[in-house]
N, CA, C and O of each residue as an XYZ file, in Angstrom:
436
protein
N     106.248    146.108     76.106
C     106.674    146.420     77.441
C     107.128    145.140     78.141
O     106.373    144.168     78.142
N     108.372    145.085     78.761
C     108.935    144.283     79.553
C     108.015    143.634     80.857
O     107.585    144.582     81.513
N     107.648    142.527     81.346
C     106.882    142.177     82.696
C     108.051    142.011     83.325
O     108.422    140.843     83.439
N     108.972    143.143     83.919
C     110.192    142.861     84.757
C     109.275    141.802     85.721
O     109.793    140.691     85.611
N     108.525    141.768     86.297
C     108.247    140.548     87.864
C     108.196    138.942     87.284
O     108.602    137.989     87.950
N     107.599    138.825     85.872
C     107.722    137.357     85.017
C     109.414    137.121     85.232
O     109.709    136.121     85.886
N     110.372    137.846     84.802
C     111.275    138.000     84.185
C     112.288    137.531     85.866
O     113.062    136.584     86.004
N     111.877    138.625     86.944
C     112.763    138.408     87.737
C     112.015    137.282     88.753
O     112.698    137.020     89.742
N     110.866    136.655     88.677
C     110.055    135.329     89.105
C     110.892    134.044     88.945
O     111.015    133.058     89.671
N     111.528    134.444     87.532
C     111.663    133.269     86.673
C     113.329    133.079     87.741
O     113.443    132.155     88.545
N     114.186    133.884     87.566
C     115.556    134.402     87.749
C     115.018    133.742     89.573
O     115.144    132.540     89.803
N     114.617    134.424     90.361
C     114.247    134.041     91.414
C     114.042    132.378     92.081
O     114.453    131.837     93.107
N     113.270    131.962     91.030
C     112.575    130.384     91.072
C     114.081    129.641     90.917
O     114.357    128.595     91.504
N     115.079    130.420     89.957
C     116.150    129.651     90.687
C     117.156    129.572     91.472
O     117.823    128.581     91.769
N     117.261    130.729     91.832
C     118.580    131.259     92.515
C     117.646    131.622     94.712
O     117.970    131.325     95.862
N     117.203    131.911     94.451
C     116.403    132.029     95.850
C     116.412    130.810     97.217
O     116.437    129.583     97.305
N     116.390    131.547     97.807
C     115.864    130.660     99.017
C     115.198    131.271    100.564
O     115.084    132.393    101.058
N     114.959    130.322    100.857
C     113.925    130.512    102.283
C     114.572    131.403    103.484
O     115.679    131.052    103.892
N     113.973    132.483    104.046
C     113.744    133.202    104.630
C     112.328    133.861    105.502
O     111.150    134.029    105.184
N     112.852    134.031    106.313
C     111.479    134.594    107.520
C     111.725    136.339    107.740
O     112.758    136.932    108.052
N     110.520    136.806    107.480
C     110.431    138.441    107.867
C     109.493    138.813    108.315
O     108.297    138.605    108.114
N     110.425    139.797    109.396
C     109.307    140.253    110.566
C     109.012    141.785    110.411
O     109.902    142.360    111.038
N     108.611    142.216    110.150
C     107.972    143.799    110.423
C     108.005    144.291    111.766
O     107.479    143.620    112.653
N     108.564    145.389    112.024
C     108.686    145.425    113.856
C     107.308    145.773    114.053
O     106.457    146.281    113.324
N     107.319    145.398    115.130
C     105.435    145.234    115.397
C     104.650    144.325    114.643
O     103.520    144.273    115.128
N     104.796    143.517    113.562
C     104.387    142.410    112.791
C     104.090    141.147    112.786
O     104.467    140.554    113.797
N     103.624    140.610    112.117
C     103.972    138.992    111.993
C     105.069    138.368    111.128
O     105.488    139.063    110.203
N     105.504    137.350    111.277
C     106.077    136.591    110.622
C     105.525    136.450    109.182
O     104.323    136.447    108.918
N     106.474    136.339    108.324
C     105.609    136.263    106.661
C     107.295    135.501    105.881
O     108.454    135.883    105.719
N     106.392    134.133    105.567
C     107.539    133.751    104.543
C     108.274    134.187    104.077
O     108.609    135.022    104.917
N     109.051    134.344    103.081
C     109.376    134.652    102.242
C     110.509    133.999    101.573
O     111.327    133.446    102.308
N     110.745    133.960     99.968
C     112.267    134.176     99.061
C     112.679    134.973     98.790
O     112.093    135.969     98.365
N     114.474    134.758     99.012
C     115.174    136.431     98.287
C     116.496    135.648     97.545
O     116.388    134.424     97.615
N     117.397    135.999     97.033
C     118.485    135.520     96.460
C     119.258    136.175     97.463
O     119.155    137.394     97.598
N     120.286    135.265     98.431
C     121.269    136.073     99.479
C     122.281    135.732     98.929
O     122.526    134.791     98.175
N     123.334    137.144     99.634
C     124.757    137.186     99.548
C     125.199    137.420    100.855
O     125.175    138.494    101.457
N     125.562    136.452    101.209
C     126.580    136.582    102.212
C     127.694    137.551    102.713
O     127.707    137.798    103.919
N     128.508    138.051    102.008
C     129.739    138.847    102.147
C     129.980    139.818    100.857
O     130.729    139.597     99.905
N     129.018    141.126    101.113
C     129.172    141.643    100.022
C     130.650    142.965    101.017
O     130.346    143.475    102.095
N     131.850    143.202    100.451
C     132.178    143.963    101.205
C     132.481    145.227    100.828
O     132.445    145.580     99.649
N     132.708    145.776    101.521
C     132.705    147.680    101.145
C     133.704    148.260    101.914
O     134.092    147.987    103.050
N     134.184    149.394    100.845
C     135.278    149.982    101.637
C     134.573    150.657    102.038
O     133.508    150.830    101.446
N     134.943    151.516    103.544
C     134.379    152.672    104.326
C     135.860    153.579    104.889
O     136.947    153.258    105.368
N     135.108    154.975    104.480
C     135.706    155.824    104.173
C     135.984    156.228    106.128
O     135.048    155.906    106.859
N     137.143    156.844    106.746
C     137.309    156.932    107.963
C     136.669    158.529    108.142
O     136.518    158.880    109.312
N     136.267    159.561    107.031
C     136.277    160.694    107.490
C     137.294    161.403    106.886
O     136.980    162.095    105.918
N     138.644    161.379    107.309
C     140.031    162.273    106.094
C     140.189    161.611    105.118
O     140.774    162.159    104.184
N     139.777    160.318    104.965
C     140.074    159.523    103.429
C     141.241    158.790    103.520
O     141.333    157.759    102.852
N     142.138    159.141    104.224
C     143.366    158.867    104.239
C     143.531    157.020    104.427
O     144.197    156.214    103.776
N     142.603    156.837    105.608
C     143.122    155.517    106.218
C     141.003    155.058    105.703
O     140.188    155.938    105.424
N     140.688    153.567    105.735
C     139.725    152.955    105.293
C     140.119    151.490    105.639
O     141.175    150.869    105.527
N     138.301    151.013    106.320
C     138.183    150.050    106.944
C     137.460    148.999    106.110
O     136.604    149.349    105.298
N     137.765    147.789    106.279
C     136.422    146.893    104.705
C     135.376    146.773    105.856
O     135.744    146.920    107.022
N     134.028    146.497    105.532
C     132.543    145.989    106.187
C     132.648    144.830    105.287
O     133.241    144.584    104.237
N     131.742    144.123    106.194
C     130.605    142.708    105.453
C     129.376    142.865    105.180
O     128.555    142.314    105.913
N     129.037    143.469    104.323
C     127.271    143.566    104.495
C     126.669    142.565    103.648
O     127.017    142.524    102.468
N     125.708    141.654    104.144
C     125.162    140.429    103.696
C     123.935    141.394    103.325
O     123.639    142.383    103.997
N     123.072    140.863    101.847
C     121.806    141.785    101.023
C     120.856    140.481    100.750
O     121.210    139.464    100.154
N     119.890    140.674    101.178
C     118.892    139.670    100.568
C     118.374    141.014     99.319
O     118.272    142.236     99.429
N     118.106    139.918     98.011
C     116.968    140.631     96.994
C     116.040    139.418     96.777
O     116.238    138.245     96.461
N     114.453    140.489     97.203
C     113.171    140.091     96.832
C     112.910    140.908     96.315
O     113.252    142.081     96.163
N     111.523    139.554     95.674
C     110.569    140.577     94.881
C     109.436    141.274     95.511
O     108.567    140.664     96.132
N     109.441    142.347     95.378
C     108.235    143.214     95.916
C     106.809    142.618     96.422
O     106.167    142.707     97.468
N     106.616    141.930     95.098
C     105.017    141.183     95.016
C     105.025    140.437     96.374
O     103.998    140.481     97.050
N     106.014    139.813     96.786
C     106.033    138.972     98.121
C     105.507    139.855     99.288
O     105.467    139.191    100.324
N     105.211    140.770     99.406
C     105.067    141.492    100.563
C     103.650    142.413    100.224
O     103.734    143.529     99.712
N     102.341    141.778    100.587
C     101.103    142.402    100.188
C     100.573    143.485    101.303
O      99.566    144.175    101.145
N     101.374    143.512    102.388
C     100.874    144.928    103.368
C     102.041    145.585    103.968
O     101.968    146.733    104.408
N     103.262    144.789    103.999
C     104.141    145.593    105.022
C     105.676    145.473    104.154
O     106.370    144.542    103.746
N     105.726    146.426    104.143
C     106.836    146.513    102.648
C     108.536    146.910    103.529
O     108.976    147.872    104.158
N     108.904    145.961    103.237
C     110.645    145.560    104.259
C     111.042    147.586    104.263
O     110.930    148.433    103.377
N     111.609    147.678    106.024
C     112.151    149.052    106.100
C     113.244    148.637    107.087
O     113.346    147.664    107.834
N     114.106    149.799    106.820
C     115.272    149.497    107.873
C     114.223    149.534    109.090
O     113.298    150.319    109.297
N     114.754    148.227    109.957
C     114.792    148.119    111.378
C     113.506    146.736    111.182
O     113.473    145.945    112.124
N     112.851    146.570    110.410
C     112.447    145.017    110.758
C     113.678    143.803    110.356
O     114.886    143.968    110.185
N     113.006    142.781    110.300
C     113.749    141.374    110.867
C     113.828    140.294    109.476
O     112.888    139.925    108.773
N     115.230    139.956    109.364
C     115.052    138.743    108.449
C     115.779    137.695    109.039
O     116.829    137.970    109.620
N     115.253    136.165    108.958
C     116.352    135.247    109.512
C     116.294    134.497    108.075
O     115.245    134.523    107.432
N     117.320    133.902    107.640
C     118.196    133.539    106.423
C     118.056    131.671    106.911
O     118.868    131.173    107.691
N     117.355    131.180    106.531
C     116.915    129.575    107.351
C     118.494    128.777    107.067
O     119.246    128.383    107.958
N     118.751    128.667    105.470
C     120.176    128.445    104.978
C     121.027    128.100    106.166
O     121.399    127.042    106.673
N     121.236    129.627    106.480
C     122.752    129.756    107.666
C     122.092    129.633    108.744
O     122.584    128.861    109.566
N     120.816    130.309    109.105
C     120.438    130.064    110.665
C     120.684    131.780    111.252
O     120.646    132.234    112.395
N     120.933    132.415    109.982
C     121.730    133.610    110.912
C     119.990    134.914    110.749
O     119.053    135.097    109.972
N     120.327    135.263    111.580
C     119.539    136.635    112.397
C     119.731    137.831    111.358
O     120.788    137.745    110.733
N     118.945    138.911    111.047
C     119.341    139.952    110.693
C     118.738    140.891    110.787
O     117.577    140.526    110.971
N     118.806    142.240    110.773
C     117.938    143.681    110.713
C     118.411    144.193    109.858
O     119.619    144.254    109.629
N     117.248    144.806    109.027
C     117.428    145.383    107.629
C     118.424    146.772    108.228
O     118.185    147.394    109.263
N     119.643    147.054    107.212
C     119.872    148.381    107.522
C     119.469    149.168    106.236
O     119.532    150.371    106.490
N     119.180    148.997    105.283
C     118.625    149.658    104.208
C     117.647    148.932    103.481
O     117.820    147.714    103.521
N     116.824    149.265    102.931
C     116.323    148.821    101.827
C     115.773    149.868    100.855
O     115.183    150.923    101.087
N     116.251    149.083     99.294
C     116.215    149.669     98.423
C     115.776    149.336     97.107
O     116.303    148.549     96.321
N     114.300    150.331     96.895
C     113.852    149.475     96.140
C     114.382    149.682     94.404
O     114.851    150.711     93.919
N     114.224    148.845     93.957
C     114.695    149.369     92.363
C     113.881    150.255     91.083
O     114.382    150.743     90.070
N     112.202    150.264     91.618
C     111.372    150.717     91.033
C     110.451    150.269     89.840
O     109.725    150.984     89.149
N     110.702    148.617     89.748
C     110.485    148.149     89.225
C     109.701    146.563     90.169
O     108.548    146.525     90.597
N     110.501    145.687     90.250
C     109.396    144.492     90.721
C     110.485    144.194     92.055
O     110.214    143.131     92.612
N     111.682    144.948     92.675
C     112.833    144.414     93.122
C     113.351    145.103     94.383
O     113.747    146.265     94.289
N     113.380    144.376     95.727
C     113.985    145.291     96.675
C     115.534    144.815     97.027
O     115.873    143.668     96.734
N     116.563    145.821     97.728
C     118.086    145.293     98.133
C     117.550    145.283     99.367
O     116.931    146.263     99.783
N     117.717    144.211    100.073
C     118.014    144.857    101.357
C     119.519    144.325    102.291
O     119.988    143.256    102.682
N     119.982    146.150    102.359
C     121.224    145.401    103.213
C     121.099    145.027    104.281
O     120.621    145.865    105.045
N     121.304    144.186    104.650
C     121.663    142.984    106.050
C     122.677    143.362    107.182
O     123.837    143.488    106.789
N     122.469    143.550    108.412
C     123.361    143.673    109.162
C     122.967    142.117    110.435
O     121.818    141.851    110.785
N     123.851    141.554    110.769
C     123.785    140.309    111.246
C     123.550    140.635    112.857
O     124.386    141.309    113.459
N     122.794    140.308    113.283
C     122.552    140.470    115.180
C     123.180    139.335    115.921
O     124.036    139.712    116.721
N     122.976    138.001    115.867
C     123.331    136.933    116.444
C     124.958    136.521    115.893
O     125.610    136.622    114.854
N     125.131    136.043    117.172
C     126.801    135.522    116.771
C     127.317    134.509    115.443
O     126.765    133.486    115.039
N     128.122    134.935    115.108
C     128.606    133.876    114.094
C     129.054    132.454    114.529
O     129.432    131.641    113.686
């Protein structure tokens, strides 16, 4: 049997970096995730016809990082890197040792 969390620890230890997450109603709790900045997506207008691109920036952590309050849309990540602000709009876990979470940015660029 695979230890996906050894496996994505290892992957993590190098690609990761520092981040702060808040739980609404919470405390502050360290954390590492591997960020992307500008993941973009087409969005569909409704008739299909015409389509707009988004930016959605995704931190991925590992699960184990979070021992009581497990990331949901509407708590808080700040990305130390850029300095930039964010509220989870999804998170998604993989079912294994791994969460997405998409990023929507609050503070100005």
């Amino acid at each position: 049997m695979v230890d996906f969390d050894s496996v994505n620890s290892a992957v993590h230890g190098v690609f990761s970096e520092a981040a702060i997450f808040t739980p609404r109603g919470g405390f502050p709790l360290a954390v590492v995730g591997i960020f992307f900045n500008g993941h973009t997506q087409a969005v569909s207008l409704g008739d299909g016809s015409v389509g707009v691109n988004t930016v959605r920036p995704v931190l991925v952590v590992r699960t184990a990082q979070f021992p009581s309050a497990v990331p949901a849309q509407g708590d808080a990540i700040r990305v130390l890197s850029n300095g930039g602000t964010y509220v989870i709009a999804d998170a998604q876990p993989d079912g294994v040792s791994e969460m997405r979470l998409e990023l929507q940015r609050t503070d100005p660029v």
